[in-house]
Biopython code that builds the backbone (N, CA, C, O; Angstrom):
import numpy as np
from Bio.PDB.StructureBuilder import StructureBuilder

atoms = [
    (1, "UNK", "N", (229.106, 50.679, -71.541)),
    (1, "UNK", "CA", (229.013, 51.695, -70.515)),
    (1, "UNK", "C", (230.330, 52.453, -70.453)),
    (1, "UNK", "O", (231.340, 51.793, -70.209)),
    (2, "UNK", "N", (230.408, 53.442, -70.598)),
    (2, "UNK", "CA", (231.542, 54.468, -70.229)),
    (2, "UNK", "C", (231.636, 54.536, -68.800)),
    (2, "UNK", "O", (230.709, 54.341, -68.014)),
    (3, "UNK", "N", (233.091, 54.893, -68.456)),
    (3, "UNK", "CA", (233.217, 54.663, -67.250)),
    (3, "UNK", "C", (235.041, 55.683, -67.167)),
    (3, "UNK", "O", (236.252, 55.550, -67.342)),
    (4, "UNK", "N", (234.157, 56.484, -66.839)),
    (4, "UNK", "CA", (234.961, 57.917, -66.528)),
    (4, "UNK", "C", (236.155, 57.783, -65.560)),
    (4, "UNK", "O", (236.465, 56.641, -65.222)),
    (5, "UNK", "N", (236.880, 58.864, -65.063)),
    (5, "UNK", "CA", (237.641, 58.704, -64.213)),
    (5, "UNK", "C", (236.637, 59.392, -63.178)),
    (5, "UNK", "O", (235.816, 60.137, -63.712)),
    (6, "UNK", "N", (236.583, 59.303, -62.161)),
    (6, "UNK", "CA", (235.728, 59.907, -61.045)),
    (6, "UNK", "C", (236.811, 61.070, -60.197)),
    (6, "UNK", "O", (238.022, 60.927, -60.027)),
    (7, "UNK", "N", (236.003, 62.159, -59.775)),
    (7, "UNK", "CA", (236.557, 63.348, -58.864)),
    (7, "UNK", "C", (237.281, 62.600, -57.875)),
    (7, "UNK", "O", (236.957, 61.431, -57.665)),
    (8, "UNK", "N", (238.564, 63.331, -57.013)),
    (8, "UNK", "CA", (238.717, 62.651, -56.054)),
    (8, "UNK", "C", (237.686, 62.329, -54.367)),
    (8, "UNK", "O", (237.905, 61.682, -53.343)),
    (9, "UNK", "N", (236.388, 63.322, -54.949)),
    (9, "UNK", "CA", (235.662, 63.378, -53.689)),
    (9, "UNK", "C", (234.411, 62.045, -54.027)),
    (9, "UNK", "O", (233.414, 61.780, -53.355)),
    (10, "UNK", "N", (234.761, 61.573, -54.930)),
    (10, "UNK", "CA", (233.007, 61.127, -55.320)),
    (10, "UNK", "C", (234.224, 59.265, -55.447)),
    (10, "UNK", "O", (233.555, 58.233, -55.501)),
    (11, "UNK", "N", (235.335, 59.153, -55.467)),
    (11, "UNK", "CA", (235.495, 58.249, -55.781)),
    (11, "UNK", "C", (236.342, 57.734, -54.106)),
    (11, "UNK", "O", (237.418, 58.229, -53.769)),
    (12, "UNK", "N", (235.555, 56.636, -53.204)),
    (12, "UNK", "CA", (235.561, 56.347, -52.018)),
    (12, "UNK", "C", (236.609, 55.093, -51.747)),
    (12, "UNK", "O", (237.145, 54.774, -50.686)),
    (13, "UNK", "N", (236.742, 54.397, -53.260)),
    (13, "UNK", "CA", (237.518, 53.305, -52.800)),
    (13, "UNK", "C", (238.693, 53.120, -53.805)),
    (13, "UNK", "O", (238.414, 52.597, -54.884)),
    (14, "UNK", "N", (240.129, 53.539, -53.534)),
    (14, "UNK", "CA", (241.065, 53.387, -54.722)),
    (14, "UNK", "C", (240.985, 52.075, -55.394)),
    (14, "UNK", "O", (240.351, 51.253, -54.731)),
    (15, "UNK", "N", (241.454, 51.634, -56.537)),
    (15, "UNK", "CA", (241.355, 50.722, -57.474)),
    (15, "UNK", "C", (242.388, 49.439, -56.577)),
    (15, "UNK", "O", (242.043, 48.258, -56.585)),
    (16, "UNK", "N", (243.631, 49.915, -55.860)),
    (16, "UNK", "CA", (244.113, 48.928, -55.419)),
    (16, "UNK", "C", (243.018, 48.727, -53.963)),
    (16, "UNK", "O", (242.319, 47.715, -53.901)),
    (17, "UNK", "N", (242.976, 49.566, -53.077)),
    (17, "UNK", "CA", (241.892, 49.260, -52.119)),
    (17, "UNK", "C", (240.697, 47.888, -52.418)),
    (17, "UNK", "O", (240.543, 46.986, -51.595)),
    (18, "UNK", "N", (240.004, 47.957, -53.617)),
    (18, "UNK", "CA", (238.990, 47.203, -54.072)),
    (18, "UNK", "C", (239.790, 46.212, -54.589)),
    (18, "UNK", "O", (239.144, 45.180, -54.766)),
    (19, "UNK", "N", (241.157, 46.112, -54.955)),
    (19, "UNK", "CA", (241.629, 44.798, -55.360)),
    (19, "UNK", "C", (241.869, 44.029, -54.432)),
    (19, "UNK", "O", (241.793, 42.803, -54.513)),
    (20, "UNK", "N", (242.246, 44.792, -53.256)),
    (20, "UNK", "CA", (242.291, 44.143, -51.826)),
    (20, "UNK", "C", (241.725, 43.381, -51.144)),
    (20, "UNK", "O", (242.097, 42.492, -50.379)),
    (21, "UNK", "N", (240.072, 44.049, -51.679)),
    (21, "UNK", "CA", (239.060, 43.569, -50.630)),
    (21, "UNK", "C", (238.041, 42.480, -51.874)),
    (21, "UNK", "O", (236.982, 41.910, -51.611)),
    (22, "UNK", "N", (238.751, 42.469, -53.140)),
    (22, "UNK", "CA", (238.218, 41.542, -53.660)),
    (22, "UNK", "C", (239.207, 40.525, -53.322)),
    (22, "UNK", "O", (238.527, 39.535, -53.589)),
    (23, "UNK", "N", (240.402, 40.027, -52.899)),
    (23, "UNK", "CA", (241.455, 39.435, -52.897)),
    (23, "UNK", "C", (240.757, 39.117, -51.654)),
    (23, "UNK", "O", (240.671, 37.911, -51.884)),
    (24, "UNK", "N", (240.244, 39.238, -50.623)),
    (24, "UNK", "CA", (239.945, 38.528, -49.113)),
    (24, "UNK", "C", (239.206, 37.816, -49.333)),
    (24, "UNK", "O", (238.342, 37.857, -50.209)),
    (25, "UNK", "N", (239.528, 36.626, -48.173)),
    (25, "UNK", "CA", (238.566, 35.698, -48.303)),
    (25, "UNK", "C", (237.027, 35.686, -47.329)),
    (25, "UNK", "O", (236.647, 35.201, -46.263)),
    (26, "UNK", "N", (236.369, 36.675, -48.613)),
    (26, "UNK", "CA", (235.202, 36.913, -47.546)),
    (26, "UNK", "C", (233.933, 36.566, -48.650)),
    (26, "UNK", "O", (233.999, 36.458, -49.875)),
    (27, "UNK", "N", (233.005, 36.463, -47.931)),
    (27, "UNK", "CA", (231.652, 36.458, -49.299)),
    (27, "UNK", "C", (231.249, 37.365, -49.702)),
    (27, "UNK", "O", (231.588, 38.448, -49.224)),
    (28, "UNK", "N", (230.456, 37.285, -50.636)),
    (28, "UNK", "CA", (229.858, 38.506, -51.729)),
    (28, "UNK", "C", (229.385, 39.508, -50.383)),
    (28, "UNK", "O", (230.046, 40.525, -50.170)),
    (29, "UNK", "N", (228.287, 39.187, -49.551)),
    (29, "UNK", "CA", (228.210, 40.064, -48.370)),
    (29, "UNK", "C", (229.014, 40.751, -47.534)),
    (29, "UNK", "O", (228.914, 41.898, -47.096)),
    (30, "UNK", "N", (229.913, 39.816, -47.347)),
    (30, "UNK", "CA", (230.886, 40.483, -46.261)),
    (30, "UNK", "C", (231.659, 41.796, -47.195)),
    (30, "UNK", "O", (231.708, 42.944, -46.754)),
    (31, "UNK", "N", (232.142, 41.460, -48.326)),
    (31, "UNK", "CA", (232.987, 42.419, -49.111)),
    (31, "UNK", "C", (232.532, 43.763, -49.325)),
    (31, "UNK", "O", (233.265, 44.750, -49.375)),
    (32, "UNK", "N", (230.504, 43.740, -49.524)),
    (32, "UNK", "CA", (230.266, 44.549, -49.688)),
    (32, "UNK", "C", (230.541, 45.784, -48.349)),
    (32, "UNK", "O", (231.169, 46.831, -48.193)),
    (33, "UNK", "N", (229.632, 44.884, -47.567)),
    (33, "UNK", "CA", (229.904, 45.549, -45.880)),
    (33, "UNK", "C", (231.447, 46.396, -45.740)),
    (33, "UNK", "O", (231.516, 47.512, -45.225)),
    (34, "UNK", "N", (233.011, 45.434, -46.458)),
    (34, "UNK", "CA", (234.107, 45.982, -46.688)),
    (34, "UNK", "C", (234.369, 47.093, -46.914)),
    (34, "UNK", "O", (234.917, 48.013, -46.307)),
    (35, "UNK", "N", (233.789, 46.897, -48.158)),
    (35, "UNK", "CA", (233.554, 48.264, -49.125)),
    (35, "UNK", "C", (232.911, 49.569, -48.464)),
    (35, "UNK", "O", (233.447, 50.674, -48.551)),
    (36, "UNK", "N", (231.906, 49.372, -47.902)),
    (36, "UNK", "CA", (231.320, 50.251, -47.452)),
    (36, "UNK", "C", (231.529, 51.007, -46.105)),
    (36, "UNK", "O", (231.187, 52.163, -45.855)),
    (37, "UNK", "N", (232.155, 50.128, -45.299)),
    (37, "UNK", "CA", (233.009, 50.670, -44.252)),
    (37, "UNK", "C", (234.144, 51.295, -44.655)),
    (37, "UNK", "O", (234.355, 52.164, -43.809)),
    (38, "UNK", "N", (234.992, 51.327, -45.488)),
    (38, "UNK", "CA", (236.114, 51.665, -45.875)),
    (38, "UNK", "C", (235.523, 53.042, -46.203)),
    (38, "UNK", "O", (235.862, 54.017, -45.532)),
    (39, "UNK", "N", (234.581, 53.162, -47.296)),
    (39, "UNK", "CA", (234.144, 54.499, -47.889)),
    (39, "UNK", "C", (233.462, 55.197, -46.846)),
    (39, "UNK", "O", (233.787, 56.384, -46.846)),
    (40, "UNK", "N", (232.679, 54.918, -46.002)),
    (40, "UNK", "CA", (232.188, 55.674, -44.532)),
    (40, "UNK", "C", (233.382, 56.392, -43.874)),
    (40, "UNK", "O", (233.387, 57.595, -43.608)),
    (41, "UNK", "N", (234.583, 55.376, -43.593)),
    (41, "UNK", "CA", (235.482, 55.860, -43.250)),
    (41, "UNK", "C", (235.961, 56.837, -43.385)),
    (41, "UNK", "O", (236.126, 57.684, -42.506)),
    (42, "UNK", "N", (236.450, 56.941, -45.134)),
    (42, "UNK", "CA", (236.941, 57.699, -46.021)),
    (42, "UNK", "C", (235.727, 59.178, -45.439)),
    (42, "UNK", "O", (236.225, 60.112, -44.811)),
    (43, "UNK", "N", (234.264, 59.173, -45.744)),
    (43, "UNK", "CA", (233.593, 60.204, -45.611)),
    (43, "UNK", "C", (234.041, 61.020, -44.481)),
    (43, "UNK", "O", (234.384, 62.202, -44.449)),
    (44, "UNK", "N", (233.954, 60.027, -43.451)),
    (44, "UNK", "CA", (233.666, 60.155, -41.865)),
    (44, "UNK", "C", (235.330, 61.291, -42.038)),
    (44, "UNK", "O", (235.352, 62.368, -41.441)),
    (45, "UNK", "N", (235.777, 61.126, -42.350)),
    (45, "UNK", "CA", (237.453, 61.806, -41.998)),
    (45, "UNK", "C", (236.928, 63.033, -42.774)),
    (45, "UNK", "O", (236.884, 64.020, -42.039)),
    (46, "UNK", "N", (236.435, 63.318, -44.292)),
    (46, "UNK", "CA", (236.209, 64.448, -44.495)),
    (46, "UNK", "C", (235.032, 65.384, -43.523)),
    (46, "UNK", "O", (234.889, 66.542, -43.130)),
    (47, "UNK", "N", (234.568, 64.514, -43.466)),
    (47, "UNK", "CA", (233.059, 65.367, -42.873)),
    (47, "UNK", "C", (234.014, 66.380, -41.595)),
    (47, "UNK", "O", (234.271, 67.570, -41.775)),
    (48, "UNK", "N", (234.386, 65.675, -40.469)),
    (48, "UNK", "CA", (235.181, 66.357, -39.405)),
    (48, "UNK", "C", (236.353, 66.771, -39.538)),
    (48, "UNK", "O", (237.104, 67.174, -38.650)),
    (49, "UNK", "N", (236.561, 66.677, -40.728)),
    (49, "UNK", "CA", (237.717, 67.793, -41.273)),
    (49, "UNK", "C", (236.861, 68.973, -41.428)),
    (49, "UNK", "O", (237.228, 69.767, -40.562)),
    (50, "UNK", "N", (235.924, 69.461, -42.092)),
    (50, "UNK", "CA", (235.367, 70.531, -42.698)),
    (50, "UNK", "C", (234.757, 71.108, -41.524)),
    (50, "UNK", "O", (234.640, 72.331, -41.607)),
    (51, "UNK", "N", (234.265, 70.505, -40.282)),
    (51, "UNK", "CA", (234.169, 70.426, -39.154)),
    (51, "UNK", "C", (235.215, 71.261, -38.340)),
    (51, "UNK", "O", (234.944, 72.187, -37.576)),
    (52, "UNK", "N", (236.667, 70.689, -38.687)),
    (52, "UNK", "CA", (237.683, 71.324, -38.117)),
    (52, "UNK", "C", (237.800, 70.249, -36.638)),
    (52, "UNK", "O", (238.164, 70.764, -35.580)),
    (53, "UNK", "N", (237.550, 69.153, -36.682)),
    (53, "UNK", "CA", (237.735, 68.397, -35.122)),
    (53, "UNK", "C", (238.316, 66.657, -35.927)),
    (53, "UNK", "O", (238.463, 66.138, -37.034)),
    (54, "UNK", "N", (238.479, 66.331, -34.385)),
    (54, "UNK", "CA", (238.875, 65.193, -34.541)),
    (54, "UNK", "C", (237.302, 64.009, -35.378)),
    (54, "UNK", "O", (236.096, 64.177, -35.558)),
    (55, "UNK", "N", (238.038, 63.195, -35.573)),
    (55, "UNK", "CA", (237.169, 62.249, -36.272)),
    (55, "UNK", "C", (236.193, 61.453, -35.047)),
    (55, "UNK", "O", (235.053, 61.030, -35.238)),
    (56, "UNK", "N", (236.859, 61.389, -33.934)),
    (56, "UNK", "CA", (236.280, 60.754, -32.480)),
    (56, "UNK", "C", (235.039, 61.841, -32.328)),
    (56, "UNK", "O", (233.904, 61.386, -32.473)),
    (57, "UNK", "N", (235.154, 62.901, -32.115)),
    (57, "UNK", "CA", (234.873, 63.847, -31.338)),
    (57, "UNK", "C", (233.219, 64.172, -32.674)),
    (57, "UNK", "O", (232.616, 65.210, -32.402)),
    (58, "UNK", "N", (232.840, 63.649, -33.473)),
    (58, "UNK", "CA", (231.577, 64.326, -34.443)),
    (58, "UNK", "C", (230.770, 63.303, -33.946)),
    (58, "UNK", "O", (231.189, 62.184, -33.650)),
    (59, "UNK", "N", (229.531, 63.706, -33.848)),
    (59, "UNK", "CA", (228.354, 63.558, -33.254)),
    (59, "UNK", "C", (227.129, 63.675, -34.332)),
    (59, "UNK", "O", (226.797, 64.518, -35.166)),
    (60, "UNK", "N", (226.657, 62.497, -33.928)),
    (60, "UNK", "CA", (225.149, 62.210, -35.048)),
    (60, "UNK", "C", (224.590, 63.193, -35.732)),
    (60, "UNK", "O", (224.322, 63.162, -36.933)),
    (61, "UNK", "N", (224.360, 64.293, -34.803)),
    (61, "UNK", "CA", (224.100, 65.154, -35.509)),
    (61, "UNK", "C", (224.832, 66.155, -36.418)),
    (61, "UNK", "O", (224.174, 66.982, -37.049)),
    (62, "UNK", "N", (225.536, 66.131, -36.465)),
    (62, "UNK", "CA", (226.682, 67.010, -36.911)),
    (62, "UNK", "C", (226.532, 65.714, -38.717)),
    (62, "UNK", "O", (226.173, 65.847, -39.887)),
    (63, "UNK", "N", (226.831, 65.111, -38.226)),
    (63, "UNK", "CA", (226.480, 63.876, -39.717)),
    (63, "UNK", "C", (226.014, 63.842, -40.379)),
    (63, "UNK", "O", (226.278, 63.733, -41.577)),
    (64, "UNK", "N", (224.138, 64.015, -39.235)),
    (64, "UNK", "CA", (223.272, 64.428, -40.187)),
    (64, "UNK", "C", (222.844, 65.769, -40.974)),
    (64, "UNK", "O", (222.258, 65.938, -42.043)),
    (65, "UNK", "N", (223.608, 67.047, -39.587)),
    (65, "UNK", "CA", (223.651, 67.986, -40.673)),
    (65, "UNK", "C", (224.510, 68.196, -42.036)),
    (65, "UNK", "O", (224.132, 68.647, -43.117)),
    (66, "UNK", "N", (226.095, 67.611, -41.541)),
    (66, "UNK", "CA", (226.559, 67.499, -43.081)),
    (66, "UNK", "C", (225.786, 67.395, -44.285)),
    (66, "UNK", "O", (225.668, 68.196, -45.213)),
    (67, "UNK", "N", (225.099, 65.849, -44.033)),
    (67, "UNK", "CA", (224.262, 65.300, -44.914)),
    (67, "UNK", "C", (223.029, 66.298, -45.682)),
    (67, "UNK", "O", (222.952, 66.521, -46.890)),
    (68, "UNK", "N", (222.289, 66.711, -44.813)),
    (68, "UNK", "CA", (221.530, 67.826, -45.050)),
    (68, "UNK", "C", (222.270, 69.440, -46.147)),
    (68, "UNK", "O", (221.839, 70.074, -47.110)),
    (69, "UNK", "N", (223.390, 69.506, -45.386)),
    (69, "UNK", "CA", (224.250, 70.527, -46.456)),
    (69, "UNK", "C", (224.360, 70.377, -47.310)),
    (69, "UNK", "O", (223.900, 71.196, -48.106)),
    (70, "UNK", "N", (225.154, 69.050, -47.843)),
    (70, "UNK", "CA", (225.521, 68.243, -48.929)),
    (70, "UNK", "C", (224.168, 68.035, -50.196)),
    (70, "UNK", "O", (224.185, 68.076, -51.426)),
    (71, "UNK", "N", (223.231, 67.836, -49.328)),
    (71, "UNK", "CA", (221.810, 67.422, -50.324)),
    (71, "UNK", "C", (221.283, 69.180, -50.810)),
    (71, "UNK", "O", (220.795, 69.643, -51.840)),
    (72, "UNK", "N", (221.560, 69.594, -49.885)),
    (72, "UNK", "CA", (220.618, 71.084, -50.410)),
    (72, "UNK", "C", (221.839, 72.133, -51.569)),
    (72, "UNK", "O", (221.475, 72.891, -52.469)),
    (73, "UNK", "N", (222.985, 71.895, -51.234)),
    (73, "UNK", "CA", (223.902, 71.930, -52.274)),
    (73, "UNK", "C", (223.806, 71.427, -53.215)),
    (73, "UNK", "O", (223.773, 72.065, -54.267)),
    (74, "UNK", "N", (223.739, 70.327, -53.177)),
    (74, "UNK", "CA", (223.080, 69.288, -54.789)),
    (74, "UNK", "C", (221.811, 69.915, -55.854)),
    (74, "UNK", "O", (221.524, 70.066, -57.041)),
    (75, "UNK", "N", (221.402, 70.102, -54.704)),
    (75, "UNK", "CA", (219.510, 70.777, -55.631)),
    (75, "UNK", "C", (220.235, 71.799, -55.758)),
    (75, "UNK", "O", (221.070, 71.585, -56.636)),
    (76, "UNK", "N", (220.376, 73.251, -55.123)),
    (76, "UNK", "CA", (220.381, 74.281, -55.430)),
    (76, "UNK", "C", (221.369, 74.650, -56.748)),
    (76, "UNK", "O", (220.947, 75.309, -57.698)),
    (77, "UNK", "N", (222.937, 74.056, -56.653)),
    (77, "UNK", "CA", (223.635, 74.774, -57.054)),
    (77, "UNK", "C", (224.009, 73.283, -58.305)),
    (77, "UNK", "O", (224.663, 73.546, -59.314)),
    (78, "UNK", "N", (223.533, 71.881, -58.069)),
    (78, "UNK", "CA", (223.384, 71.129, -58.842)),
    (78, "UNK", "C", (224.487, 69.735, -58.168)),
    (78, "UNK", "O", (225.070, 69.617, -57.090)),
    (79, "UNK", "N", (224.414, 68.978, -59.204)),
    (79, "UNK", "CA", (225.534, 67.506, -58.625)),
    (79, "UNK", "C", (227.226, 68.032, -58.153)),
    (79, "UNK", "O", (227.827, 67.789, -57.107)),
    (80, "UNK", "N", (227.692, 68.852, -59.402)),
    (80, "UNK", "CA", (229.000, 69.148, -59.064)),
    (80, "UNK", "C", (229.746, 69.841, -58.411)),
    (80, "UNK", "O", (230.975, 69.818, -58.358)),
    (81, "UNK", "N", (228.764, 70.708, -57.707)),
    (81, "UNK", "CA", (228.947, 71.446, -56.335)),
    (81, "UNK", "C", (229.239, 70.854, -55.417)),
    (81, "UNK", "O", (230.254, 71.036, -54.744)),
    (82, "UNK", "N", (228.253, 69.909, -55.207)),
    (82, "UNK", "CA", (227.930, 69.206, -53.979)),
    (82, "UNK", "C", (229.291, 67.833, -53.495)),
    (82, "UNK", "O", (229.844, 67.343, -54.480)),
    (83, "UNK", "N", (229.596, 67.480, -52.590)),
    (83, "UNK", "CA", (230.773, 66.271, -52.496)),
    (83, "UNK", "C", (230.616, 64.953, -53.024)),
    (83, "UNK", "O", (231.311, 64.263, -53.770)),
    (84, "UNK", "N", (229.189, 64.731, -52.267)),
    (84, "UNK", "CA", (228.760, 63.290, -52.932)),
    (84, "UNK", "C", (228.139, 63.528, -54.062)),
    (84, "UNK", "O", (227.302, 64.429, -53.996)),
    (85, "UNK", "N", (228.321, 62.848, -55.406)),
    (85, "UNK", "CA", (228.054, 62.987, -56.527)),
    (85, "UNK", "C", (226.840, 61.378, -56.473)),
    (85, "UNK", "O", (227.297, 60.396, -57.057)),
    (86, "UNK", "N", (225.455, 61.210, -55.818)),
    (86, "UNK", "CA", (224.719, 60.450, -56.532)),
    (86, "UNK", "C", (223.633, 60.825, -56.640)),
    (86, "UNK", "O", (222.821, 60.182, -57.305)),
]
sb = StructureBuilder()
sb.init_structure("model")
sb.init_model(0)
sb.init_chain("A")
sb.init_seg("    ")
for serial, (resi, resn, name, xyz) in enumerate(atoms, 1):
    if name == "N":
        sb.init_residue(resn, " ", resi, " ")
    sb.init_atom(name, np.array(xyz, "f"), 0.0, 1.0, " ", f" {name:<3s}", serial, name[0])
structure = sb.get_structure()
């Protein structure tokens, strides 16, 4: 498998970050949950940046419209337009 360097928008968890959270003493579950909070995180700060507000202050919907932007960017204009690359 090739295994590229990833954009800085599509890649959620730095290489030391994930050495981190493989280094805790947590289980295969918990790490993932790790992982995935960390990269929410990571989103959550861009999303209400582009927003222009605090990270407190974005609201479900506002999330889900991101989300909605993000996907119709993907189709229309293709993967590398769009932020999330899956």
């Amino acid at each position: 498998m090739d295994i590229a360097p990833q954009q800085p928008s599509t890649q959620f968890l730095t290489l030391e970050e994930s050495a981190k959270v493989d280094a805790a003493l947590l289980s295969s579950p918990e790490k993932f949950l790790t992982r995935l909070t960390i990269s929410s995180l990571k989103l959550l700060k861009h999303i209400a940046q582009e927003y222009n507000i605090p990270i407190e202050d974005l609201t479900t919907q506002q999330v889900i419209d991101w989300f909605e932007k993000d996907s119709k960017i993907r189709r229309e204009q293709g993967i590398e337009a769009s932020f999330l690359k899956w």
